[in-house]
C-alpha beads as a LAMMPS data file, in Angstrom:
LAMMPS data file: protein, C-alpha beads

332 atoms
331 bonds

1 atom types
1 bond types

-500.0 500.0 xlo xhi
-500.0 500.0 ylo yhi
-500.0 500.0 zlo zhi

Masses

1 110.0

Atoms # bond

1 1 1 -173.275 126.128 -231.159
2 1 1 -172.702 129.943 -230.280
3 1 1 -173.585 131.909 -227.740
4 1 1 -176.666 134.314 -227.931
5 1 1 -175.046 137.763 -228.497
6 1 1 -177.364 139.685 -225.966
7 1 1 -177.002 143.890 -225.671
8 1 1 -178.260 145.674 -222.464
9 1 1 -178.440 149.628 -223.381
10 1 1 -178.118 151.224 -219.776
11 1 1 -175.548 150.650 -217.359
12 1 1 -177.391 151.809 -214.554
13 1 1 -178.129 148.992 -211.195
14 1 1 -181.202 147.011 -212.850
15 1 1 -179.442 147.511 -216.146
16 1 1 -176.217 145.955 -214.749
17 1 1 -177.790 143.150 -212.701
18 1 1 -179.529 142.173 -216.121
19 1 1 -176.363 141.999 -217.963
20 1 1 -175.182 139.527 -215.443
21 1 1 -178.381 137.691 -215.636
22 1 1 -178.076 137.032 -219.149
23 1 1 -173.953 136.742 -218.735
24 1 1 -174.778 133.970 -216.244
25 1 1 -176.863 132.140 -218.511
26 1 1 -174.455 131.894 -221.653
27 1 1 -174.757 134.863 -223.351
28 1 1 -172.092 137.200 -224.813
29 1 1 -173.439 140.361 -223.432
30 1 1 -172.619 143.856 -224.523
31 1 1 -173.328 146.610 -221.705
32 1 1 -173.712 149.971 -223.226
33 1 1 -173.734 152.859 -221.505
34 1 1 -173.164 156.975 -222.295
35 1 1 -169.878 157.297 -220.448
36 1 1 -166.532 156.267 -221.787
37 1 1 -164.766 156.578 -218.119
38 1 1 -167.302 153.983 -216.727
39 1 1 -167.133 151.457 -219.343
40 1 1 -163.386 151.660 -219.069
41 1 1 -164.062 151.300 -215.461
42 1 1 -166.230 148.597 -215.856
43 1 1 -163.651 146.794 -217.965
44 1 1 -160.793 147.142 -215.808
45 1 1 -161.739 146.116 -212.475
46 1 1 -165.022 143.877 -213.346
47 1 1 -167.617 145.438 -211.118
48 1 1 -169.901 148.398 -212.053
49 1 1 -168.951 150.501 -208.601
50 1 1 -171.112 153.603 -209.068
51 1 1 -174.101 151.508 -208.729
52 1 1 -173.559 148.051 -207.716
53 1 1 -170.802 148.144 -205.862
54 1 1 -168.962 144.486 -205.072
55 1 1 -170.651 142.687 -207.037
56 1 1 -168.767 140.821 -209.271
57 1 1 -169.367 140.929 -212.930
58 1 1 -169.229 137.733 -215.268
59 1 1 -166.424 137.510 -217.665
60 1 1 -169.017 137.606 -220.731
61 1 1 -170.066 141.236 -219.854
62 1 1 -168.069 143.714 -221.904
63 1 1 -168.746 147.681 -221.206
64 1 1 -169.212 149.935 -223.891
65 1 1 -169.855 153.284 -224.787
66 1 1 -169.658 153.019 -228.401
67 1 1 -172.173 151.876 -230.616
68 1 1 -173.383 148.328 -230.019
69 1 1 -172.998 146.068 -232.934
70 1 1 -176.593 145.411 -233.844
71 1 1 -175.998 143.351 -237.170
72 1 1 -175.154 140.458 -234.968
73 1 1 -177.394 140.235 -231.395
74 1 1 -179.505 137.724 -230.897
75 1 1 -181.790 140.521 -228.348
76 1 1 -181.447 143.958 -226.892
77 1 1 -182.474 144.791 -223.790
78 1 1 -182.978 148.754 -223.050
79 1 1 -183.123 150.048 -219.714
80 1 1 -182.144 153.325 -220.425
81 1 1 -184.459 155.753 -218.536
82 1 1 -188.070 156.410 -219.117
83 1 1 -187.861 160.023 -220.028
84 1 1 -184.470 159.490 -222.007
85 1 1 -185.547 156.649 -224.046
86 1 1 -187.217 158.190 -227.203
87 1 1 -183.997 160.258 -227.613
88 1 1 -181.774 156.978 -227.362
89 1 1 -183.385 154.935 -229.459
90 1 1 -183.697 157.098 -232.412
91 1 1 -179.758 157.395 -232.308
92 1 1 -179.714 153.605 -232.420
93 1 1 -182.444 153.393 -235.004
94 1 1 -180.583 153.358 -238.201
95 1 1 -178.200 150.587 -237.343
96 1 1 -181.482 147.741 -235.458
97 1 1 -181.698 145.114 -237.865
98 1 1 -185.639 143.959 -239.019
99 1 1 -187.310 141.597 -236.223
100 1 1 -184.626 141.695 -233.752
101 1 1 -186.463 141.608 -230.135
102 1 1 -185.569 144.566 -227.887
103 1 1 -187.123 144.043 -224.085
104 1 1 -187.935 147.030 -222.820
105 1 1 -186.942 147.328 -219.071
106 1 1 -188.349 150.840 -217.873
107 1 1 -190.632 151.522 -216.073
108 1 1 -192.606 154.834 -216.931
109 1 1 -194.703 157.230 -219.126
110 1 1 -193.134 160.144 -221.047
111 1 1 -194.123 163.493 -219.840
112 1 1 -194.475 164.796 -223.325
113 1 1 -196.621 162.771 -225.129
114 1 1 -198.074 160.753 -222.512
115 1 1 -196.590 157.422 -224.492
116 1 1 -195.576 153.962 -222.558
117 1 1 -192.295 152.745 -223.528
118 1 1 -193.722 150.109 -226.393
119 1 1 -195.243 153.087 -228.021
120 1 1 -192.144 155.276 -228.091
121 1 1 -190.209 152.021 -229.440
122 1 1 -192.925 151.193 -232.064
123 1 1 -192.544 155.068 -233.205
124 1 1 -188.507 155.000 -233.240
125 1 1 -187.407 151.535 -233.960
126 1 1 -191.287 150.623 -235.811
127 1 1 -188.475 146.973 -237.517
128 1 1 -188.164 145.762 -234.047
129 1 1 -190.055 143.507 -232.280
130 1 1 -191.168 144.607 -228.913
131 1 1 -191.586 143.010 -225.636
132 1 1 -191.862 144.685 -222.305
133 1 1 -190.113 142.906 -218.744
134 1 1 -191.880 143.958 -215.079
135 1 1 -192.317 142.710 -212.231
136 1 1 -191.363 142.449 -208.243
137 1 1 -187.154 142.508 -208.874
138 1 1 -184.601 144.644 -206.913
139 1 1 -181.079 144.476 -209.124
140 1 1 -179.471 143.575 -205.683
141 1 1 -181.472 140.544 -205.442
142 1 1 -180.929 139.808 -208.706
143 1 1 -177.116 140.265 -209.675
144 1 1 -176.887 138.222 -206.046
145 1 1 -178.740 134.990 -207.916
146 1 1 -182.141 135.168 -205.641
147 1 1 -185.331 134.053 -206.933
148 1 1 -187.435 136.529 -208.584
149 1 1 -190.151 135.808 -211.124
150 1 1 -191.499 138.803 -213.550
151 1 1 -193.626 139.355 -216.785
152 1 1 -192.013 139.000 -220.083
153 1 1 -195.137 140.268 -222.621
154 1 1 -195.373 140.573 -226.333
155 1 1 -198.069 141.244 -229.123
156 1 1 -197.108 138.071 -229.713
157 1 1 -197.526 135.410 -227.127
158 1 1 -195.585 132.682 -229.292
159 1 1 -193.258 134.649 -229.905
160 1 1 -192.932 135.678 -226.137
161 1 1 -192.612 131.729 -225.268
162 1 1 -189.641 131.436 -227.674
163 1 1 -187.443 134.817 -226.111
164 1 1 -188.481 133.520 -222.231
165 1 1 -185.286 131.016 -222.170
166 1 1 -183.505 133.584 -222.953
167 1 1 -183.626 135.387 -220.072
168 1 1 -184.510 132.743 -217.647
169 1 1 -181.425 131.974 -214.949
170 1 1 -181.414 129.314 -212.533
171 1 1 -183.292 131.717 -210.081
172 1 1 -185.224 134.335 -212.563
173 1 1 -188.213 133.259 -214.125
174 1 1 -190.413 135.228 -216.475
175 1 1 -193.693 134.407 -217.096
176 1 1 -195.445 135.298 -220.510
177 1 1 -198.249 137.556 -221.640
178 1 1 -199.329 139.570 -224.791
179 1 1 -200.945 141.925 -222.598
180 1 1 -198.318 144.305 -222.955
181 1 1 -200.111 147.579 -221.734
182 1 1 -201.640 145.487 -218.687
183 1 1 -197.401 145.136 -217.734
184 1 1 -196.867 148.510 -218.783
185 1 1 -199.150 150.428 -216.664
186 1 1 -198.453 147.844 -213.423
187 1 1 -194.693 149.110 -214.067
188 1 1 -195.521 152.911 -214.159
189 1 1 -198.244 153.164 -211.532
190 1 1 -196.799 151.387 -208.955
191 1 1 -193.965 153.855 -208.388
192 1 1 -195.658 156.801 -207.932
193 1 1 -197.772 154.807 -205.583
194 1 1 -194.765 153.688 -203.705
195 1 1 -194.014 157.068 -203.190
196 1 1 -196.982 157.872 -201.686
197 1 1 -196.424 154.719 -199.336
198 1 1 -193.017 155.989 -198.354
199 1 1 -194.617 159.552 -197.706
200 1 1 -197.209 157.846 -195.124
201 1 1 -194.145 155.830 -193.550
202 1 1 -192.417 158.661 -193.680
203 1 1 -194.744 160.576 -191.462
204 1 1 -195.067 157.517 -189.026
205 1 1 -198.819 156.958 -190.235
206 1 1 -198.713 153.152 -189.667
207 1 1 -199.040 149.488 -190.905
208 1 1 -202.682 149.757 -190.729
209 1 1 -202.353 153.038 -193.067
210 1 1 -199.904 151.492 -195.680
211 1 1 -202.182 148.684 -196.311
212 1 1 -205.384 150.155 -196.858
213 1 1 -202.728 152.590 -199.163
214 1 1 -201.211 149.757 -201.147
215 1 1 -205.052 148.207 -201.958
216 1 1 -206.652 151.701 -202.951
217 1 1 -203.690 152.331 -205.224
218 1 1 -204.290 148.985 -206.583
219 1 1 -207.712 149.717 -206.801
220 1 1 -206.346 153.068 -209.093
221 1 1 -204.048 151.017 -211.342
222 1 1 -207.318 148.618 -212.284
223 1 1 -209.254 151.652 -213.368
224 1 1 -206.914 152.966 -215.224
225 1 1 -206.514 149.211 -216.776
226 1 1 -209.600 148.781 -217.189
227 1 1 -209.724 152.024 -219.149
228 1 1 -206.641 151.282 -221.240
229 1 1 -207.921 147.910 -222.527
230 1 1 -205.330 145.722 -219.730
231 1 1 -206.172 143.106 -218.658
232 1 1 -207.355 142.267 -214.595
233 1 1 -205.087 138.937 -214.602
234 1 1 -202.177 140.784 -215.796
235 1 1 -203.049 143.507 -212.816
236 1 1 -203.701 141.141 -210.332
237 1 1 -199.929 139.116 -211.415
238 1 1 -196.278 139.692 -211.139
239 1 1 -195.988 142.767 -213.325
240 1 1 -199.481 144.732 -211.579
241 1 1 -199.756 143.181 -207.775
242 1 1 -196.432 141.977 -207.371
243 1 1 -194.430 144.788 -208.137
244 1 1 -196.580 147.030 -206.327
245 1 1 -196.288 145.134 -203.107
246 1 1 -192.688 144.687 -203.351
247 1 1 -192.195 148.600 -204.461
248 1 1 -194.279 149.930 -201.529
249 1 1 -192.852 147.746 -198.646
250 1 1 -188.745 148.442 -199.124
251 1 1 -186.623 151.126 -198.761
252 1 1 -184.498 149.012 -201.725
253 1 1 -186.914 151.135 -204.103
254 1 1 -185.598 153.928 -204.887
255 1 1 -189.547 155.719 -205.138
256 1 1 -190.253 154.603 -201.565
257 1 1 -187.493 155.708 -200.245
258 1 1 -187.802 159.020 -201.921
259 1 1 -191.120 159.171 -200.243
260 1 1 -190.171 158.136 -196.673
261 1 1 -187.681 161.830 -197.202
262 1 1 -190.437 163.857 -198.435
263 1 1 -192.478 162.575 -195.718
264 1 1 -189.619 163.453 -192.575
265 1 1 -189.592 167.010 -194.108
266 1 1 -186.511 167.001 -196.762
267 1 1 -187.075 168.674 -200.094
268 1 1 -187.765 167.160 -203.737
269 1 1 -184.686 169.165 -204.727
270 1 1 -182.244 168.043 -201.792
271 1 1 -183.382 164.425 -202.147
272 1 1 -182.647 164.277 -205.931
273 1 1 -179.611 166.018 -205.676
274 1 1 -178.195 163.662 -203.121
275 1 1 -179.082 160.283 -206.051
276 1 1 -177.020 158.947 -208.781
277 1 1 -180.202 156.911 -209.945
278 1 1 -183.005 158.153 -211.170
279 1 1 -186.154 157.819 -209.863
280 1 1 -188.768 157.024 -212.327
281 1 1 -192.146 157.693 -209.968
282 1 1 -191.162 161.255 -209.945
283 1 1 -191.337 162.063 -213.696
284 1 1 -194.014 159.404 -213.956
285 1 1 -196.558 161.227 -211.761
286 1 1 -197.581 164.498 -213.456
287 1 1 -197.912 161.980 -216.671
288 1 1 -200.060 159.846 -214.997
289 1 1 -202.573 162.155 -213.817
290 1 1 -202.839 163.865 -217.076
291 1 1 -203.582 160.415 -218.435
292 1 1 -205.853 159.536 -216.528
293 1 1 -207.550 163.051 -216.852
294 1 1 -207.309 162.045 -220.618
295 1 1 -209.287 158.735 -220.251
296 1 1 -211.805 160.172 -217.047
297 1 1 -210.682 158.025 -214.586
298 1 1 -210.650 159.298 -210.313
299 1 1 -207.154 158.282 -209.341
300 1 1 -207.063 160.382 -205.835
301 1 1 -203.755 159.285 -204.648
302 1 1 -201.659 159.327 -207.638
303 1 1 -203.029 162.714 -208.074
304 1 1 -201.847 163.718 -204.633
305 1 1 -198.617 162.339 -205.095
306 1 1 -198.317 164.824 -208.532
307 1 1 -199.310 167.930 -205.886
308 1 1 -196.575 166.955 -203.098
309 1 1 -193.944 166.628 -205.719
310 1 1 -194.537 169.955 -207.834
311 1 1 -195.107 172.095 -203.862
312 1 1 -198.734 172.273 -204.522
313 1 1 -199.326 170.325 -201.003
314 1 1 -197.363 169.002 -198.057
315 1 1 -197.418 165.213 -197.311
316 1 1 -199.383 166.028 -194.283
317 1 1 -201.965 168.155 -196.205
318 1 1 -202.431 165.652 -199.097
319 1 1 -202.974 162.981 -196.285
320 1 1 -205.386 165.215 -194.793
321 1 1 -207.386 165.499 -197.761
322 1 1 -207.421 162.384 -198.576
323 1 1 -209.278 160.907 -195.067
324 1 1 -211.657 163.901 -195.913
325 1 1 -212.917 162.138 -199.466
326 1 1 -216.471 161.714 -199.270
327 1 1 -217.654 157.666 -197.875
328 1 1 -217.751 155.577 -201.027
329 1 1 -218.633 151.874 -201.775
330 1 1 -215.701 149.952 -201.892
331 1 1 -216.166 148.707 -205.615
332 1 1 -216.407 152.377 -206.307

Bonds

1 1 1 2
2 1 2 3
3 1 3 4
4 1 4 5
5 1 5 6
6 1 6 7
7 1 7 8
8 1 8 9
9 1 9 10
10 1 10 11
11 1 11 12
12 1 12 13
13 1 13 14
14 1 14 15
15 1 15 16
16 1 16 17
17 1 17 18
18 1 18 19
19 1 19 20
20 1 20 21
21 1 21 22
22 1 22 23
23 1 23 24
24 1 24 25
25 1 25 26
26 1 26 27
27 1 27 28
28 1 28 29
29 1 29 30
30 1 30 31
31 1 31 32
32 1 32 33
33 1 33 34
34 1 34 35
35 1 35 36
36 1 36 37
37 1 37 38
38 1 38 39
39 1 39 40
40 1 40 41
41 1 41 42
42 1 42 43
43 1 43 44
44 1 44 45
45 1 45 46
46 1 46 47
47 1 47 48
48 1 48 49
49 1 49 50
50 1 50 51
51 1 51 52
52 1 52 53
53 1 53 54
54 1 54 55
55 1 55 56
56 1 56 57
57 1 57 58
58 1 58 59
59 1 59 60
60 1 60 61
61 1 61 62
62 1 62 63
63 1 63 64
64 1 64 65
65 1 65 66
66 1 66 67
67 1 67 68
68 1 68 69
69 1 69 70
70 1 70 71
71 1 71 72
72 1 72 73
73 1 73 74
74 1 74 75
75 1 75 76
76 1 76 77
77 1 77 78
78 1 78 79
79 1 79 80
80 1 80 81
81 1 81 82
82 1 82 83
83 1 83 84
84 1 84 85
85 1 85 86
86 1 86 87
87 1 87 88
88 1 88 89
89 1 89 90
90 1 90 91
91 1 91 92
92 1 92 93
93 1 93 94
94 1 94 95
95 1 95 96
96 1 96 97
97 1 97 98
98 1 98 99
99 1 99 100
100 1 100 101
101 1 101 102
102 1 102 103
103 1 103 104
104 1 104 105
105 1 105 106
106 1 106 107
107 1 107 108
108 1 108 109
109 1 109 110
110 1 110 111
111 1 111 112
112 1 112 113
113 1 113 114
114 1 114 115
115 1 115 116
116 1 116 117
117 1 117 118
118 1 118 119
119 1 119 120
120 1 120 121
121 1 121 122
122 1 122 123
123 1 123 124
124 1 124 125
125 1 125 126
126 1 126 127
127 1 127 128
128 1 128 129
129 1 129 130
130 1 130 131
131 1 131 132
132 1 132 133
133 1 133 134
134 1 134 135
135 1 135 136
136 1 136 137
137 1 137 138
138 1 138 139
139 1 139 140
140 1 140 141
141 1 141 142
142 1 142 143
143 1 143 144
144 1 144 145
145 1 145 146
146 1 146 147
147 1 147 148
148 1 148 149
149 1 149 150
150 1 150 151
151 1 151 152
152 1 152 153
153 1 153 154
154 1 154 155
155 1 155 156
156 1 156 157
157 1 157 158
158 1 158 159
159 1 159 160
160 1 160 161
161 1 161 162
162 1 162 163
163 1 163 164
164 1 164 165
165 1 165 166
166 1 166 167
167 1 167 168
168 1 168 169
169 1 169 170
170 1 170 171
171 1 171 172
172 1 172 173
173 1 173 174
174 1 174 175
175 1 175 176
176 1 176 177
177 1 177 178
178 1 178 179
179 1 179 180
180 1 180 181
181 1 181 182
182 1 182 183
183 1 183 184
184 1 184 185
185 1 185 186
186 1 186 187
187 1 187 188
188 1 188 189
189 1 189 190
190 1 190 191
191 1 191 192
192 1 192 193
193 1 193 194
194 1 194 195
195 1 195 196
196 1 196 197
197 1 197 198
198 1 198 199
199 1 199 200
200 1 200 201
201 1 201 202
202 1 202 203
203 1 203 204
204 1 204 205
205 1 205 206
206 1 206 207
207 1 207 208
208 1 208 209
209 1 209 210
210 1 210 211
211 1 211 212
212 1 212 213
213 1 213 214
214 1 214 215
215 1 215 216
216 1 216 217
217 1 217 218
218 1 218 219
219 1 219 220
220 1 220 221
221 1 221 222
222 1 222 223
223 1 223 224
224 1 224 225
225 1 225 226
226 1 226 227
227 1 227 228
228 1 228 229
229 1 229 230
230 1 230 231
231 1 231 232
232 1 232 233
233 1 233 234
234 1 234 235
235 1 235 236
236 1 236 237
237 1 237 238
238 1 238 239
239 1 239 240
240 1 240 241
241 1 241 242
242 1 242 243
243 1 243 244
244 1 244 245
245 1 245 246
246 1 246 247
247 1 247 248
248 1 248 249
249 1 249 250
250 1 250 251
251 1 251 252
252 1 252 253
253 1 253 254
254 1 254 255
255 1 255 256
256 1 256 257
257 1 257 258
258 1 258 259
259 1 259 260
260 1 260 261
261 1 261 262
262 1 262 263
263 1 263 264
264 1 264 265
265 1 265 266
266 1 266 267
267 1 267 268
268 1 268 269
269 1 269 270
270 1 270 271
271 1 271 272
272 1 272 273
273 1 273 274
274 1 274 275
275 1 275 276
276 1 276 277
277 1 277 278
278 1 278 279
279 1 279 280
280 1 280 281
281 1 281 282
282 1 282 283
283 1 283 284
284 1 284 285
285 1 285 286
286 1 286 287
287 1 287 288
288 1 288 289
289 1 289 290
290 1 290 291
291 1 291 292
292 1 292 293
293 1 293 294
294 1 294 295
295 1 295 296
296 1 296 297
297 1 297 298
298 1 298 299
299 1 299 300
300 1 300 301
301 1 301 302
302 1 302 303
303 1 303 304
304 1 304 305
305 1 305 306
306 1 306 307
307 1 307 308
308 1 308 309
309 1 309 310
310 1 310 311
311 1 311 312
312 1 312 313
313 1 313 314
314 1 314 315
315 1 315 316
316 1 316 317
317 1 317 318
318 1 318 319
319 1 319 320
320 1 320 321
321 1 321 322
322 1 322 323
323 1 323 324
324 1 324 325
325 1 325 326
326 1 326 327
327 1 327 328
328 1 328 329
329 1 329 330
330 1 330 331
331 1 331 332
C-alpha cells in the first residue's frame, strides 16, 4: 500500500511542526512555502532554522516553493496566515482536485470581509472539502512528540471520523466535531484575549487578575457563540477552553507575549518589527469587534484590546476602564 501524499501550504513554526506530524506518521509530505531560498534551505540541511530551529525534520518532508502537485494528495493542510489566505488559495484554486480535504490550520478572521477561514475556503476553493484543526498546541511541543489533543471539525462528522487517522501521531490526538464555527471562533477569540492577558501580566496586575481575565473572556467567546449558532460543548472543549487557557498562560504564544511588551511600555510597531512570525490576535482584533458590533453582542475586553493596539488607549487606561464597568450579574 502507498503512503498518503499529505501537502502543508505554510512553512511557518505550526506549519512545520505539522509537516513532521504527518511525516512521522507515514505520510509523503510536501511543505510549501513562498520562498525559494528557504525551501532550498530546508532541503539541504533538514531543519526549518528560521523558525524551528534544531529540530530535526523527517526524511518524508520535502520543501517547496513551487506549485504543489494537487492531482495526487491524499489532504492539504493550509496554515498560511489568516489575513493572507484568501489571496493564496485562489492562486491554488485552479489546480485542487473535486473533494480533496484541505484542514484549515489558522487561526483568525479577515479584516475585510469579516469571513472565518471555512468561509474564505468555501468562496475560493467552493470543490474542496473543508475541515478546520484548533486547539491547545504549541509547534514546539509538537514537532518535539508531546501529547497534545485538538479539534478536527467538518460539515460532515463522518467524514471528519474518516480524515482523524490521518493526522493522529502517537502523541497528537484530534477529536471530531461538525461544529465548525464553534472551533473557528474558539481559534480567533482566544488570541486577542491572550493579548489582553499578557497586557495585565505585563503590567504586574496578578494571578488573581489573569484568572478572573481568562473566565470573562471566556464568558465573551460564548456570546459571541451563542450568537453565531456554535455550539457551548465545542466552547467549553479543546478548540474554545483549551486553547484559551493554554494561549493566555505562556509566553510560547506568540499573542501573549506580544501583550506582556505592550504592557512593560514597548510599542505595537517596535514589537512587530522585532518578529519573524506573525501574530494573528493583532489583525484579529479590530475584526472581532466589528463582528460582534455586527451581531450586538458586549464583548468589553476584546474591544479594549482593539483600542490599545490601534493607540486609542494605554494598557493601563483600558484596565482602568474596565474595573470602572458598571456591577453586573455574573450570567450577564
Amino acid at each position: 500500500m502507498s503512503k498518503p501524499n499529505a501537502i502543508v501550504l505554510g512553512a511557518g513554526s505550526w506549519g512545520t511542526a505539522l509537516a513532521q506530524l504527518l511525516a512521522a506518521n507515514g505520510q509523503s509530505v510536501t511543505l510549501w512555502m513562498r520562498n525559494a531560498a528557504q525551501a532550498k534551505a530546508i532541503n539541504e540541511t533538514g531543519e526549518n532554522a528560521q523558525y524551528l530551529p534544531d529540530s530535526p525534520l523527517h526524511d518524508g518532508i520535502t520543501a517547496t516553493s513551487e506549485m504543489p502537485d494537487f492531482a495526487t494528495a491524499d489532504l492539504c493542510l493550509s496554515v498560511i496566515p489568516a489575513q493572507y489566505t484568501r489571496a493564496q488559495l485562489i492562486g491554488f484554486a485552479p489546480h485542487i482536485p473535486d473533494g480533496l480535504p484541505i484542514v484549515l490550520c489558522s487561526k483568525g478572521i479577515e479584516i475585510k470581509t469579516l469571513d472565518f477561514m471555512n468561509e474564505v475556503l468555501a468562496e475560493t476553493v467552493p470543490q474542496a472539502s473543508r475541515f478546520v484543526l484548533s486547539g491547545p498546541s504549541f509547534a514546539r511541543d509538537v514537532i518535539k512528540g508531546l501529547p497534545t489533543a485538538v479539534t478536527l471539525a467538518g460539515d460532515d462528522l463522518a467524514a471528519a471520523n474518516k480524515l482523524a487517522p490521518l493526522l493522529s501521531g502517537a502523541a497528537f490526538r484530534p477529536y471530531t466535531t461538525d461544529d465548525m464555527i464553534g472551533a473557528e471562533i474558539g481559534g480567533a477569540v482566544k488570541n486577542v484575549l491572550a493579548i489582553a492577558c499578557g497586557m495585565l501580566l505585563g503590567m504586574g496586575l496578578g494571578q488573581s487578575a489573569h484568572a478572573a481575565l481568562i473566565a470573562r473572556g471566556f464568558a465573551e467567546m460564548n456570546r459571541l457563540g451563542a450568537a453565531m449558532g456554535a455550539r457551548v460543548e465545542t466552547l467549553s472543549g479543546l478548540c474554545g477552553l483549551g486553547d484559551l487557557v493554554l494561549t493566555c498562560s505562556s509566553t510560547q504564544s506568540r499573542n501573549m507575549s506580544c501583550g506582556m511588551r505592550l504592557g512593560k511600555g514597548e510599542s505595537l510597531e517596535a514589537i512587530l518589527a522585532s518578529r519573524n512570525s506573525v501574530t494573528e490576535g493583532v489583525a484579529t482584533a479590530p475584526a472581532l469587534v466589528r463582528l460582534a458590533a455586527r451581531h450586538g453582542i458586549d464583548m468589553p475586553i476584546c474591544q479594549a484590546v482593539d483600542r490599545v493596539l490601534s493607540g486609542d488607549i494605554t494598557p493601563s487606561g483600558a484596565m482602568t476602564e474596565l474595573l470602572a464597568r458598571p456591577l453586573k450579574p455574573e450570567a450577564g
